[in-house]
N, C-alpha and C positions, 0 to 999 in steps of 0.2 A: 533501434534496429534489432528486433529479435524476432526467436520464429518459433513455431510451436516444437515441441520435442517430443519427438517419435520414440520409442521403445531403443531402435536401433541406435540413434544420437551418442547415448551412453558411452558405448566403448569405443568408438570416433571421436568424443569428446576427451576418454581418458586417456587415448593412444596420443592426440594432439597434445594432451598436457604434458606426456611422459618425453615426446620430444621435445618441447618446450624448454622441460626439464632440462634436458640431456644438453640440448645446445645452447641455454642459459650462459657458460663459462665461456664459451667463444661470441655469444653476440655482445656481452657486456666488455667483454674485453676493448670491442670495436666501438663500443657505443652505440648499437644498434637492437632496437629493441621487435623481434620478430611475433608477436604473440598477437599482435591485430593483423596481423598477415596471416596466419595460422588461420584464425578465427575467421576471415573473411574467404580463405580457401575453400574450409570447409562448409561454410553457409553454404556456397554456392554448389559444391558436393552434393549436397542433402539436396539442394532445390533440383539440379539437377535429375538426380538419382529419382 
C-alpha cells in the first residue's frame, strides 16, 4: 500500500513523525500504538488534496 511521493509529501511526512514523536509517551503508556492511523490519515490527505 504505497503511493508515489510528491515533492510536497516531505514536510507532511515530517510534521506526522514529529507528532508521532511527541505522543509516543502517552499512547505507549496506554498500549496503543497510533502511527498506522497517522499514516493512513495522511495517505488519504494526499489522495485527497
Amino acid at each position: 500500500m504505497s503511493h508515489t511521493i510528491k515533492s510536497g509529501d516531505f514536510g507532511i511526512q515530517a510534521k506526522v513523525n514529529s507528532s508521532i514523536r511527541a505522543l509516543k509517551p502517552f499512547t505507549e503508556n496506554k498500549g496503543i500504538n497510533l502511527s498506522c492511523n497517522f499514516k493512513n490519515d495522511i495517505k488519504d490527505l494526499i489522495i485527497v488534496n
